[in-house]
Structures are given as structure tokens and as C-alpha cells.
NUMAR-423658 format. One line per 8 residues: number of its first residue (from 1); their letters; for each residue y, z, x of C-alpha. Coordinates in steps of 0.2 Angstrom, whole numbers, plus 5000, padded with zeros to 4 digits. Example, Ala and Ser with C-alpha at 12.3 -4.5 7.8 and 13.67 -1.06 7.14 Angstrom:
// NUMAR-423658
1> as> 4978/5039/5062 | 4995/5036/5068
//
This chain:
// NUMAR-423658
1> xxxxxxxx> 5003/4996/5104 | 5021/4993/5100 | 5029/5012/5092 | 5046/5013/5085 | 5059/5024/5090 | 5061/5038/5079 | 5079/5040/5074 | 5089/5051/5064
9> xxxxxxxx> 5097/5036/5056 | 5081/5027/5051 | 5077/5045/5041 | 5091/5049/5030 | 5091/5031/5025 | 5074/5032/5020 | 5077/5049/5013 | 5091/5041/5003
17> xxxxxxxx> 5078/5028/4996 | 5067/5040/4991 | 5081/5051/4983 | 5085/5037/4969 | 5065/5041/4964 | 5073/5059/4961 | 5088/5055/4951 | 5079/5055/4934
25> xxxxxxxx> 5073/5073/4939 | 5089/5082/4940 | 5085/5093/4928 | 5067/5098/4934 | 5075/5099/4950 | 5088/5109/4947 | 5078/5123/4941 | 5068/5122/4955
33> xxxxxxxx> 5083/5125/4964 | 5089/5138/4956 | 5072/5148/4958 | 5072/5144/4977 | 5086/5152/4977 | 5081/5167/4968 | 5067/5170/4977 | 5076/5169/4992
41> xxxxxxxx> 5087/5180/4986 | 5073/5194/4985 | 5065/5191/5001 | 5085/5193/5010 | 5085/5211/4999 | 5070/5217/5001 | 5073/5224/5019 | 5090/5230/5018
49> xxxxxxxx> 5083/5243/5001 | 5067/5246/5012 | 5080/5252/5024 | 5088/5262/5014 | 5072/5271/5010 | 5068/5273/5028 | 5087/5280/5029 | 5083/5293/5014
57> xxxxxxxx> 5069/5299/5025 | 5075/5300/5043 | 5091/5310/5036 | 5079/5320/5028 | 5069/5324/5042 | 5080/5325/5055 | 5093/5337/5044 | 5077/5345/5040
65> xxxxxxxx> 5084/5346/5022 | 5073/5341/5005 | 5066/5325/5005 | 5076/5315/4990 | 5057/5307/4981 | 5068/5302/4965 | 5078/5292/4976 | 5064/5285/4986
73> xxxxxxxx> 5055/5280/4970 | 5069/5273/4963 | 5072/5262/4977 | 5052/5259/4978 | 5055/5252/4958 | 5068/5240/4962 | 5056/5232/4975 | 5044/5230/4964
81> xxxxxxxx> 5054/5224/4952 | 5061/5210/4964 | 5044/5204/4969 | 5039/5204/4953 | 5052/5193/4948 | 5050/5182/4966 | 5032/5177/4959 | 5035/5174/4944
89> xxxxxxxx> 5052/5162/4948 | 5040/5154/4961 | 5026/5152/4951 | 5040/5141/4939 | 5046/5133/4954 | 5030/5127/4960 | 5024/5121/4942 | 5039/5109/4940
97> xxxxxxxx> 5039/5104/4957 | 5021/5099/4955 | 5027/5089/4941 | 5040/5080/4950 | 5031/5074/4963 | 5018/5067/4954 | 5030/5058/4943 | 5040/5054/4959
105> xxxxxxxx> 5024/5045/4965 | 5020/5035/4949 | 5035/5027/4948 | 5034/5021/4968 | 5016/5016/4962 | 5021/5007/4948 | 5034/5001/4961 | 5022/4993/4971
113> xxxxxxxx> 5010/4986/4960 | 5023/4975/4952 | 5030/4973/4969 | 5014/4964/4975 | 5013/4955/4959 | 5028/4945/4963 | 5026/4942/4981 | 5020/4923/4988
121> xxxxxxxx> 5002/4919/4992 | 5011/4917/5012 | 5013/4937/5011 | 4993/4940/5008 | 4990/4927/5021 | 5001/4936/5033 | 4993/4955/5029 | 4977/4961/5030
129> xxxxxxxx> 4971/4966/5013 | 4966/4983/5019 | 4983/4988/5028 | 4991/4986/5010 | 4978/4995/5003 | 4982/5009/5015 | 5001/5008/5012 | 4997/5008/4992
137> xxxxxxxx> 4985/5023/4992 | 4986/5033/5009 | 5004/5032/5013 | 5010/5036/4995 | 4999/5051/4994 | 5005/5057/5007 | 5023/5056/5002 | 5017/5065/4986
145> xxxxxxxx> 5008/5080/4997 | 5025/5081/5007 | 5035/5080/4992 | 5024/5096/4981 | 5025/5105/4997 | 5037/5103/5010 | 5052/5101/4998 | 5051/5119/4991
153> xxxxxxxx> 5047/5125/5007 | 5065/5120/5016 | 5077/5122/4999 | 5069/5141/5002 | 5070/5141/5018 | 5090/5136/5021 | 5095/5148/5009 | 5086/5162/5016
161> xxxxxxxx> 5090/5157/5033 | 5106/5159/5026 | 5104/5175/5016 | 5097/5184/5032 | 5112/5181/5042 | 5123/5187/5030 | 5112/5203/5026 | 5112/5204/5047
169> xxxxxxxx> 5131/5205/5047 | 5131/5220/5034 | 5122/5229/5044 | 5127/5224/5062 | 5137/5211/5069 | 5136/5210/5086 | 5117/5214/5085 | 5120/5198/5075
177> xxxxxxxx> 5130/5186/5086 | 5114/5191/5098 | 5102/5182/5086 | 5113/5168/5082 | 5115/5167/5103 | 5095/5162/5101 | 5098/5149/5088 | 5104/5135/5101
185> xxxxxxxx> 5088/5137/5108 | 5077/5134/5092 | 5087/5118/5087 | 5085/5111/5106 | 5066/5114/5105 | 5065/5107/5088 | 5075/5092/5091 | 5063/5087/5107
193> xxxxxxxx> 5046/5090/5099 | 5052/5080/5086 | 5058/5066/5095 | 5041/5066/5106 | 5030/5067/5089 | 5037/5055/5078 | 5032/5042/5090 | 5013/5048/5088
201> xxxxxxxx> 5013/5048/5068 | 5023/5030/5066 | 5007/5027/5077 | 4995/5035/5069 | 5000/5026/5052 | 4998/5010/5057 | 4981/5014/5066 | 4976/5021/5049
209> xxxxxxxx> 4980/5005/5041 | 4970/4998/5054 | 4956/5006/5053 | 4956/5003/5033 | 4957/4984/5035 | 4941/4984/5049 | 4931/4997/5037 | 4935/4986/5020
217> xxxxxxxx> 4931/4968/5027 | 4914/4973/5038 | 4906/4983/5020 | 4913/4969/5011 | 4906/4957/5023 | 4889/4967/5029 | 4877/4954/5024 | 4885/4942/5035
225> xxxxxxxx> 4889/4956/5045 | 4869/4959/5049 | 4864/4942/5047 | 4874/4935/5062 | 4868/4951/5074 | 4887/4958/5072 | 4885/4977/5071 | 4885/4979/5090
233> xxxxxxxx> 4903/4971/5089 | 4908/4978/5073 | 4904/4997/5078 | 4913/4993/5093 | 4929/4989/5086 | 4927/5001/5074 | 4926/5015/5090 | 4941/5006/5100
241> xxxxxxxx> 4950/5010/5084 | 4943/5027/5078 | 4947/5032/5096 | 4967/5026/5098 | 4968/5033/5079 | 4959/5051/5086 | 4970/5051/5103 | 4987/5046/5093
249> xxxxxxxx> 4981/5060/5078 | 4977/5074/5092 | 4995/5068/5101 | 5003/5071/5086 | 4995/5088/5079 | 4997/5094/5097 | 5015/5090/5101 | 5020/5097/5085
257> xxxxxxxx> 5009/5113/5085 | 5020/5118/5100 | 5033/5120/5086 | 5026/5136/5083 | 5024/5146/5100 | 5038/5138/5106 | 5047/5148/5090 | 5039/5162/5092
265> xxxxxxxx> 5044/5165/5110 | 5061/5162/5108 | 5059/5174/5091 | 5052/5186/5105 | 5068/5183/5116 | 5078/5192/5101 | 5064/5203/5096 | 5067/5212/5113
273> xxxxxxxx> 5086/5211/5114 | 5088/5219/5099 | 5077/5234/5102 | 5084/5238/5118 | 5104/5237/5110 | 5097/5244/5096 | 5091/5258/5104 | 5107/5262/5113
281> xxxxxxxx> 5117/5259/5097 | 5102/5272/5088 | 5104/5285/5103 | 5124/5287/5099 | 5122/5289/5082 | 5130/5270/5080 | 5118/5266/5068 | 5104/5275/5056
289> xxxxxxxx> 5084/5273/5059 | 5083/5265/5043 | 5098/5249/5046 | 5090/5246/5065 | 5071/5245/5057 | 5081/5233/5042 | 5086/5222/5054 | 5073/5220/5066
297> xxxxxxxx> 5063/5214/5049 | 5078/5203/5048 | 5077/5196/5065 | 5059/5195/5065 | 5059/5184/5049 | 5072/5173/5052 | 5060/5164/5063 | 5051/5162/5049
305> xxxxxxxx> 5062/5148/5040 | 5066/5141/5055 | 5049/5140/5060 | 5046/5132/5043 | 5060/5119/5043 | 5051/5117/5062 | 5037/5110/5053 | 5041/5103/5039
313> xxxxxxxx> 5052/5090/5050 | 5036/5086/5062 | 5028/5084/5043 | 5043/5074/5036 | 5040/5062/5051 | 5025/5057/5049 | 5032/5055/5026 | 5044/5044/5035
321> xxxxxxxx> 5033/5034/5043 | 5023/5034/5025 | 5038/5028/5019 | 5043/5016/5029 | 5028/5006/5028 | 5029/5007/5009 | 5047/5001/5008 | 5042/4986/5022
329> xxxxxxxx> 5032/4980/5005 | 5046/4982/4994 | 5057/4975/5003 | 5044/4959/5007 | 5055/4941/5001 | 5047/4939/4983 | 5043/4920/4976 | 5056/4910/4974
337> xxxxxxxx> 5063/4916/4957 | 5062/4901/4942 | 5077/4894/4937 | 5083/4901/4924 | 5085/4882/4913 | 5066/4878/4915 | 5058/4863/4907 | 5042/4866/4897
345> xxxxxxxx> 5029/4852/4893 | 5022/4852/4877 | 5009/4840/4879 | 5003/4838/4897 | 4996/4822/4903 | 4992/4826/4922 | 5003/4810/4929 | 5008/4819/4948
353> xxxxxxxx> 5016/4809/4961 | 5022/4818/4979 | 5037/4809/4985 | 5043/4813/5002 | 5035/4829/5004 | 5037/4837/5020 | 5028/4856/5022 | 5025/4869/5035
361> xxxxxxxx> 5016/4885/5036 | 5026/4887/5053 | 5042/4879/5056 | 5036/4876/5075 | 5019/4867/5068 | 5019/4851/5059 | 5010/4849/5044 | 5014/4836/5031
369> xxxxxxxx> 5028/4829/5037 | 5029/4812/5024 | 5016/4813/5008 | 5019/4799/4995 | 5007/4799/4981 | 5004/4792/4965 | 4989/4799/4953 | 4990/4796/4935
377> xxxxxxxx> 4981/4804/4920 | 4963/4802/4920 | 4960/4801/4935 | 4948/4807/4949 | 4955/4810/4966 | 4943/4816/4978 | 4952/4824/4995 | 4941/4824/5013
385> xxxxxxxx> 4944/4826/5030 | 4941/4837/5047 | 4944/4856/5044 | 4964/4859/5046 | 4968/4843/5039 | 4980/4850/5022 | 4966/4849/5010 | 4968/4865/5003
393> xxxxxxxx> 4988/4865/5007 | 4989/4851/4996 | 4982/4862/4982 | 4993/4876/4985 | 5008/4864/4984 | 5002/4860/4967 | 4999/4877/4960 | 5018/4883/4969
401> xxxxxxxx> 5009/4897/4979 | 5020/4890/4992 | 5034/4882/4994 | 5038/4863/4998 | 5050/4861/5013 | 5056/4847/5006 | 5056/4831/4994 | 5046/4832/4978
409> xxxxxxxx> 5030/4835/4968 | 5032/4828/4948 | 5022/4834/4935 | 5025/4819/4921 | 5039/4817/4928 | 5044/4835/4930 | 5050/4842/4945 | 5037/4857/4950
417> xxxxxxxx> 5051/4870/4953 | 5061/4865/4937 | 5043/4872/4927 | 5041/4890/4924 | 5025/4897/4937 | 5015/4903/4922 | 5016/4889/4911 | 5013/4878/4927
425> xxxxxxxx> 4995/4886/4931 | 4989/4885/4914 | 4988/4869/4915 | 4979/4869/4930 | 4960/4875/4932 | 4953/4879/4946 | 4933/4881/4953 | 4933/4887/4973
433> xxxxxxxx> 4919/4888/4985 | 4925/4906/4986 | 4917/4915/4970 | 4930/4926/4962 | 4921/4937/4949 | 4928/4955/4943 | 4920/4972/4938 | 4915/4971/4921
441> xxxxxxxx> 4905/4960/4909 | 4899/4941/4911 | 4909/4938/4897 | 4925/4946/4901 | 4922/4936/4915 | 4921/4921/4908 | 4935/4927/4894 | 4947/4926/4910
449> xxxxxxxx> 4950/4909/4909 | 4956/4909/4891 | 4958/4927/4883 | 4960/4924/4865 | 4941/4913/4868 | 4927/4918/4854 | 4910/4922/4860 | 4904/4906/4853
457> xxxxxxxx> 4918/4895/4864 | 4911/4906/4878 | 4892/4903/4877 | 4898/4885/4871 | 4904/4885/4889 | 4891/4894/4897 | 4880/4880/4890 | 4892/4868/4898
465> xxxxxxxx> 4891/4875/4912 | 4868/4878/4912 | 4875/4896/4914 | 4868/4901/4898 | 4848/4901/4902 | 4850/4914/4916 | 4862/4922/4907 | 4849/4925/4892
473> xxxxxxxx> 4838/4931/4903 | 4846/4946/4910 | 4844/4962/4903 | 4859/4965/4892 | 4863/4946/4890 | 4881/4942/4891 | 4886/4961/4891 | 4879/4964/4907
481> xxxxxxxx> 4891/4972/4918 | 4895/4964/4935 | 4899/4978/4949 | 4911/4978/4960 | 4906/4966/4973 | 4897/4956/4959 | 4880/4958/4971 | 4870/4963/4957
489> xxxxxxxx> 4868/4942/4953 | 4866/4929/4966 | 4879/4916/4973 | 4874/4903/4963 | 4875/4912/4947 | 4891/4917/4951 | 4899/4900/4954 | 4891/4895/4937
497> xxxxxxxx> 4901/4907/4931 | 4917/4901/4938 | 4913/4885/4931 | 4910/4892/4914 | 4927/4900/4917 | 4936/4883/4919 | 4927/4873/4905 | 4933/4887/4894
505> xxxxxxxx> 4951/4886/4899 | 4949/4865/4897 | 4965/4862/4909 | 4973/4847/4910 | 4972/4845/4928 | 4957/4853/4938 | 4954/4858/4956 | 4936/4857/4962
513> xxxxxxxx> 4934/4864/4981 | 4918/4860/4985 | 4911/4869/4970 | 4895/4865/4972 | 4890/4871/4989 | 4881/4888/4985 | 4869/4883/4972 | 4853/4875/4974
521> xxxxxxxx> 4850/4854/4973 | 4842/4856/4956 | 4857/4867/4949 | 4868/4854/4959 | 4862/4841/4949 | 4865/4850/4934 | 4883/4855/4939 | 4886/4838/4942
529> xxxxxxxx> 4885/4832/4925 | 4893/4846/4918 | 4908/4842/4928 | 4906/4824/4924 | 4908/4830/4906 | 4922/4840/4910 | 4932/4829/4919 | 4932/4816/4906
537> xxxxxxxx> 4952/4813/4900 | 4958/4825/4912 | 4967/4822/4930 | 4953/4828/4942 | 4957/4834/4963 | 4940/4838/4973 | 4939/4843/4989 | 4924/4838/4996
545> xxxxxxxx> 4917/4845/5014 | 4899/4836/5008 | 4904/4817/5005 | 4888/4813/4994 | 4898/4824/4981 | 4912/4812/4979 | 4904/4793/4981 | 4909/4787/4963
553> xxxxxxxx> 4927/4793/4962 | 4940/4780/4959 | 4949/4786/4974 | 4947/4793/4990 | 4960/4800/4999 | 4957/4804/5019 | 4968/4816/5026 | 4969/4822/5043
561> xxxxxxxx> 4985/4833/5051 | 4994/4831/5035 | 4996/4815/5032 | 4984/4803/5021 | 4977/4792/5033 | 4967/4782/5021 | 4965/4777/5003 | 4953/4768/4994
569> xxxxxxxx> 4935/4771/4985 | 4920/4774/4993 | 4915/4756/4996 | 4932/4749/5004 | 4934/4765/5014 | 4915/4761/5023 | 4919/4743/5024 | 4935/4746/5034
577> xxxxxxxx> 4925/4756/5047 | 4937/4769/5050 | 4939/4788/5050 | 4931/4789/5034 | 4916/4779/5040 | 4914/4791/5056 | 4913/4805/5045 | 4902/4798/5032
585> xxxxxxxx> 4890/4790/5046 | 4889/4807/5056 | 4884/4816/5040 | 4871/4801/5036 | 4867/4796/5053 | 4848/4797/5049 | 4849/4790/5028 | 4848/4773/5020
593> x> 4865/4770/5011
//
């Protein structure tokens, strides 16, 4: 697996990104600030007055004199009175912090969502629909965890960092050059176990988004899954995964959890230095009981926030990582953006003619290099050839999900690109041999191909369609919710539903991809003269794989790598003996004619 480098660069780049999302939270932010700061302030004070009571007493029992309880207990009052206030200052610090992350997050959510909205149909194509699942809901919660979390924890941590070495030069400082000696040390151990582990969670992400995409196609597939004998093969690539994502996780965790011994031993280092001086400095009446047993709680917790920034960078490395792969989607080339003089139809015809048109998913691959065509309104264009022959391409071209290399597709005489997307696809109606049904009623389903539809139009279509019979017959009629995978009717009913969907949008032009295929011949037959209704007075493309389907079109057009080799109706195209003839003959081979 190809890992990137982790780079200081690549963070605060990213850590700027994320900033702009914190900009409209100055103000929340800014209290939180303020309370980091004054809890930090009572965890820097609370040793040195703790000190000062252990001072009151060692005077007292090494003068033997009377032990000053008044004083005691007024320094015993302000502690409390300081971690009194450090709860209740974190307490406020945590609640807006809570509320800035989650805000923080919805606005990247939103972000995204209208992010993928405008990206091409050639970005879905290119990305497995489970990876940007991942990148939408694991990777963004885990910039929200880091954000509630780790964020609080370094503000706190730098200024207390900060606090304890100027409360350890009030009391001593050459016993405070000694810890700051030590410092080096953490920063070079912190530095390399960061460099090593960042290359384990840039890892571990994409492994995660991996193993998301595998999990969602084999349940979404498992009928197919179990029905060709594929489990062995499935769980087998499910383990490869599951086992490079557990070996990059353990990597990860591992290298990163040395943070903390490796802290603690150089904390140790300290911890031992400055008892021994200490001790010295104690034994000549340098310094009281009470300031050395202040700052060996000094020294001993300022590993504490270094030990926390320590891990909060090995957790900001795997954010950044989050991150990353989250702005890699909003950074992703959107559509080409309409211009902003579009031409709108008011009365579509369907008159299309390709002139010149020359397209390519891959510049290195030839697709349609020359395609002239003329189709006028009315008229019924029936599309076959061999798998890869620009069928489908060809119906993506019309609808603009991608991009023409060059020349021009006209719609009554409009140039395509010169035509706003939305108004484009509403005239255009489509019914795939890939059902597309969502959660919820039949007839929001079928609502979705005209949403201002009465239910009268709709069961008017549904009878169109001979959707309405089964439809009666299900237990809450046309209320009946479809779940999520739509499994709960069977194929063909959900293509008649599709269908249904189309007649009730009544486009001008309308795409048939082998609509038919999953329904029985009965229903087929059925179908058939529905569409024939349907396509009366309308410009009609089917692409046929079955080519009994398409015998009475007016014109057939027979493509093969891109180019439309030949053109003609179903008669002429036999006659000539030519590729449509091999095809039609090695579907037929063994039926009369």
C-alpha cells in the first residue's frame, strides 16, 4: 500500500483549512480560552500555596514553636476556593466546546453534501461508493471527537506548561534550568514517534474506507453474493483487509503509546536530579522543605502537558489524515459550471442531431471519435451492439453527466452546454435495467418523477404502467413503504415502478435501457404496449441487449467501439448481412424469422 509522508507542512495547511470552520466561533471560542486559562492558572497555584502550608509546618516543627492552624486553614480555604472555581470554569469550557465542535462538524457536513451534489457522474465512476461513505461519516466524526476533546486539552496544556516554568523559577532556578535541560529530550522523542505513527493512521484511513466499500457492496449484493457460490471469496477478502486494517491499527496504537513511557522515563531522569540537588540545597538551609516538596510537584507535572500535547499530536495525526481525505472531496473538479447566458426551450420538440462528436472516458482510449446524427421529433431510435460499444456513453452524453471532447450535441437546435442541467434533464425521462427505488412510500416513489403529481395522475400512471393491480393488492395500497433496499417487493415490480415514474413525468425525449429484462413474458407483453402508448409523439432512445424488443423501430442504429457502424430498420439491417445480422442470427440461431 502506497502511505504518504507525514509532513509538518501538509498539517498546518490543513489545520488552516479547518480554522476558517472556527472563525464564526470566536466568541464561543474565546471563552473557552479564557477558562483554559484560568484553570490552568489554578493547577500552576495550587503547589506553590500547598508549599507554603508544608513551610508553615516544617518551621513549626523544626523550631519546635506553635503550630500556626489559622494560617494553615487559611491557606487550606483558598485551595479550595481555586478548585472550586477550576470546575466550574471547566465545566463552562467543556460545554461551549461541545457546542463548537458539533457546529464545526455540520457545517463540513453540509459542506460535503453539497459538495457531492455538484460533482460529475465521472467522480462516482472513479470512487467507490463506500470509501465516500467513510470519508462523509467516519472521517468527520472523527474530526468532531478530536475537535471536543483534544482542542481543550493543548490550549490547557501550553499555558500550564507555561505557568509551571515560571512558578519553578520563583522558587528555584537553577533546579529549573535542570528540567528545562530535559525538555530537548521530550521534543526529540515526540517528534520521531510522530513521524513513525502518522504513516500507520494515513494508513489505517484509507484501509477503513476500504473495508467500508467491500462490507457495503457484498450486503448490498448478498443475494448474488450466495447465489454465484461467492462467500469463500467474499470472507476472504473481507480477512486480507480486516487483517492489513488490524496490523496498520495495532502499528499505530503501539508506536504512539510509547509516547507515554518514553515520557515518563525522561520525566524520571528530572524526577531524580532534582531530589538529589534538592537535597543538598535542603541540607544547607538553601531552601525550605515546603518550596523543594512544591517543586517536585512542579516537575513531576510538567510531564503532564507535555505528555498530553505527546498525545494529542499522535491523535491530531490520525484528524489530519480524517481531514485530508475529506478536503480530497472538496477539492474534487465540480461540473462544468452553466454559462451564465443559457437558453431555455419553452416548448421542446426532441429534434437532436450529434455533429462531430468526438468523446473519451480516457484520453489514451478511443471512444467516439466521429458521431454524426440526425433524429427528429417522434421518432424511435433503437441503440444495439457488443458490450462496450458507447451505448450507454451515448445516453450520458445527452443528459451532460459527461462532457463532450469535442463538436456538438443540439437540442432543437440548441447547443447542449448553452441549456441550464436542470432544465435539460427535465425534458428527458429515463427507465434503466438498474431499478432505482428509495425508502419510502410506492407513491412517493412514483411522485419522484413529477413532485407537484396528484394521486389520481399517479394511479393514472400506475395504470399505464399495469402497476396498479399489484399495487392494490399489497397490504397498505399505494402507502406501502418500501425499505431501504426496496427488497420487500420483487424486481419486476420495481421496474414497473420506474415505469410508472416516467409516464408520470411525460418527457419529451425518453431513454429505455433494456427496460424490460427483469419482468416476466407476460408482464413484458404488457410493458410493451404501455410504452408503445407512451412513446407516441415523443422522441424515443432504446438500448436494446434483446433485439426482439426493438424489431418495429423506424431506426436502428448499430454501434460498435464508438462509432455507428450501421443504420437502418430491422428489415434492411438483415438484408445486408452484416454485423447486425451476426447478432441477430446468434440470438435466433434455432427460431423462424
Amino acid at each position: 500500500m502506497n502511505k504518504k509522508k507525514f509532513n509538518m507542512a501538509d498539517f498546518w495547511k490543513i489545520a488552516k483549512r479547518l480554522s476558517r470552520y472556527l472563525r464564526p466561533q470566536r466568541l464561543r471560542l474565546t471563552i473557552v480560552i479564557i477558562c483554559s486559562i484560568i484553570a490552568a492558572v489554578s493547577a500552576v497555584v495550587s503547589p506553590k500555596i500547598s508549599g507554603l502550608a508544608v513551610n508553615q509546618l516544617a518551621e513549626s516543627v523544626i523550631g519546635k514553636t506553635t503550630v500556626h492552624f489559622d494560617v494553615i486553614g487559611r491557606l487550606l480555604m483558598v485551595m479550595f476556593f481555586i478548585y472550586f472555581l477550576s470546575d466550574i470554569f471547566t465545566f463552562i469550557m467543556q460545554f461551549m466546546m461541545v457546542s463548537i465542535s458539533q457546529k464545526v462538524v455540520y457545517q463540513l457536513r453540509q459542506d460535503v453534501n453539497r459538495k457531492l451534489a455538484k460533482l460529475p457522474l465521472r467522480y462516482f465512476d472513479a470512487h467507490q461508493k463506500g470509501d465516500i461513505l467513510s470519508r462523509m461519516t467516519n472521517d468527520v466524526d472523527t474530526i468532531s471527537t478530536t475537535l471536543q476533546q483534544s482542542l481543550i486539552q493543548i490550549i490547557q496544556s501550553i499555558f500550564q506548561l507555561i505557568g509551571f516554568i515560571v512558578m519553578m523559577l520563583t522558587i528555584s532556578p537553577l533546579l529549573t534550568l535542570i528540567i528545562i535541560g530535559t525538555l530537548p529530550l521530550y521534543l526529540l522523542a515526540t517528534g520521531a514517534i510522530a513521524k513513525r505513527s502518522q504513516d500507520y493512521f494515513a494508513a489505517q484511513q484509507q484501509i477503513i474506507g476500504k473495508l467500508s466499500s467491500h462490507t457495503s457492496e457484498m450486503y448490498a449484493g448478498h443475494k448474488v453474493v450466495k447465489a454465484f457460490g461467492h462467500e469463500d471469496e467474499s470472507i476472504a477478502q473481507f480477512e486480507t483487509m480486516n487483517q492489513e486494517l488490524n496490523t496498520a491499527n495495532w502499528k499505530a496504537q503501539f508506536v504512539s503509546g510509547m509516547t507515554s513511557p518514553v515520557m515518563n522515563f525522561i520525566t524520571n531522569i528530572g524526577y531524580v536530579l532534582i531530589c538529589v540537588v534538592g537535597g543538598i540545597f535542603a541540607t544547607r538551609s538553601w531552601m525550605g522543605i515546603g518550596d523543594i516538596t512544591a517543586f517536585i510537584q512542579y516537575s513531576r507535572q510538567l510531564s503532564q502537558p507535555i505528555i498530553q500535547v505527546a498525545g494529542i499530536l499522535n491523535i491530531m495525526q490520525s484528524t489530519t489524515a480524517c481531514a485530508e481525505r475529506v478536503f480530497e472531496v472538496l477539492d474534487a473538479k465540480e461540473e462544468t459550471p452553466d454559462p451564465k447566458d443559457t437558453k431555455a426551450i419553452v416548448k421542446p420538440h426532441g429534434n437532436i442531431q450529434f455533429e462531430h462528436v468526438k468523446f473519451r472516458y480516457n484520453e489514451s482510449k478511443p471512444l467516439i471519435e466521429d458521431m454524426n446524427l440526425d433524429i427528429n421529433e417522434g421518432e424511435t431510435i433503437a441503440i444495439v451492439g457488443p458490450t462496450g460499444a458507447g451505448k450507454t456513453t451515448l445516453v450520458n452524453l445527452l443528459m451532460r453527466f459527461y462532457e463532450i471532447n469535442s463538436g456538438k450535441i443540439k437540442f432543437d437546435g440548441v447547443d447542449l452546454r448553452e441549456i441550464r442541467r436542470g432544465d435539460l434533464r427535465t425534458m428527458f425521462g429515463m427507465v434503466l435495467q438498474d431499478t432505482w427505488l428509495f425508502q419510502g412510500s410506492i407513491e412517493e416513489n412514483i411522485k419522484y418523477g413529477r413532485e407537484n403529481a396528484t394521486h389520481d395522475e399517479i394511479v393514472n400512471a400506475a395504470r399505464a404502467a399495469y402497476a396498479d393491480h399489484f399495487i392494490r393488492n399489497l397490504p397498505e395500497g399505494y402507502k406501502t413503504i418500501i425499505n431501504e433496499e426496496a427488497s420487500n417487493i420483487s424486481q419486476g415490480e420495481k421496474q414497473l415502478l420506474t415505469i410508472a415514474r416516467a409516464m408520470l413525468a411525460n418527457p419529451t425525449v425518453l431513454i429505455l435501457d433494456e427496460a424490460t429484462s427483469s419482468v416476466d413474458t407476460r408482464t413484458e407483453m404488457l410493458i410493451r404496449k404501455a410504452m408503445g402508448t407512451l412513446m407516441r409523439g415523443h422522441t424515443n432512445f432504446v438500448i436494446a441487449h434483446r433485439l426482439s424488443t426493438i424489431r418495429d423501430a423506424k431506426c436502428i442504429l448499430v454501434m460498435n467501439h464508438g462509432s455507428i457502424i450501421e443504420q437502418g430498420n430491422h428489415k434492411e439491417l438483415l438484408a445486408k448481412g452484416g454485423f447486425y445480422a451476426e447478432l441477430y442470427n446468434a440470438q435466433f440461431s434455432g427460431e423462424s424469422t
